[in-house]
N, C-alpha and C positions, 0 to 999 in steps of 0.2 A: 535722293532724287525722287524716291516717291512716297512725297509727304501728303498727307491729305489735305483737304480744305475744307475751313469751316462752312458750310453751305449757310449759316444761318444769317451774318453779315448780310451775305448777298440777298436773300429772299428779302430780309426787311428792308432792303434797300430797294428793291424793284418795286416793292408794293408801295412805300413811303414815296417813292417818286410819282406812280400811277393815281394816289390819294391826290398830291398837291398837283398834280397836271388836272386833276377834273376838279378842285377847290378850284384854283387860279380860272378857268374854264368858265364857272357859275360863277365867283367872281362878277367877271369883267360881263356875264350877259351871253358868252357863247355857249351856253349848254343851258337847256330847259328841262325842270321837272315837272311833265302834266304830271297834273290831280286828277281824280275821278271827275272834279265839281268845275273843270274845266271844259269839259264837253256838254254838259248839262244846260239844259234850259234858261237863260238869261233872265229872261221876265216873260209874263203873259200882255199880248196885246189884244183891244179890243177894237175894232171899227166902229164908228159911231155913226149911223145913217140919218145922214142931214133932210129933214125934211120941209119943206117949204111952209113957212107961217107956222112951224112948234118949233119955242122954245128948245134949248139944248145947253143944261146946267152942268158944267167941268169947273174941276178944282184951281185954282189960284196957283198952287204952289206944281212946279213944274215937272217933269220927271226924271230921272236921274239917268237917262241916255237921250244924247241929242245923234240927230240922223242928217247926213251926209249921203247927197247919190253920185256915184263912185263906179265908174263904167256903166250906166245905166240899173247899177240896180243898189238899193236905200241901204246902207250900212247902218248901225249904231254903234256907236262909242258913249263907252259908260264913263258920267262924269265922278266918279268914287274908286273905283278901283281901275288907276293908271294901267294901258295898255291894252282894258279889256275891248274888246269888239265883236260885233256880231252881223252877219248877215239876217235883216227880215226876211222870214219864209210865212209862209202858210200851212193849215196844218198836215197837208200834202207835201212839204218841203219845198215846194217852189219858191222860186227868188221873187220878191215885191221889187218890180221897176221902177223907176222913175217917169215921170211925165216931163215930157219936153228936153229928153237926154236921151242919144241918140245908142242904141242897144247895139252892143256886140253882135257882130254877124261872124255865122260860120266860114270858116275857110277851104272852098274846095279845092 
């Protein structure tokens, strides 16, 4: 009656199951691995100050985020790597708004 037990079964059996519950997991999309290079800088923007009677010579070939304004303020979605997005800020962090979309207001 008191036989011992192989402890070693069991251990690879919990950890083999802990493995394939977080495979299956990334998988199917419910578990994310950030990277470093996921929080990092998307692209650099510049404004271009339009001026009245000069010229103002831009590239043909278009940029690889198109923008979306999405509760009032400009999202981008990068057309190259599926899922990616970004809020425009400035280089303060503030959020770039939309013009003629009506802004989130505080809730007192």
């Amino acid at each position: 009656m008191s036989e011992e037990r192989n402890a070693i079964p069991l251990i690879l059996t919990g950890l083999g199951s802990v493995l394939g519950t977080i495979a299956v997991l990334w998988y199917y999309g419910y578990l994310h691995f950030a990277k470093p290079e996921d929080a990092l800088l998307l692209a650099d923007f510049t404004m271009l100050k339009s001026v009245p009677g000069e010229q103002m010579k831009l590239s043909l070939e278009p940029a690889k985020q198109v923008a979306h304004c999405i509760d009032g303020v400009v999202v981008l979605f990068d057309t190259e790597q599926k899922g990616l997005t970004g809020v425009l800020v400035d280089n303060r962090k503030h959020a770039v708004r939309c013009a003629g979309q009506e802004t989130p207001q505080q809730i007192k």
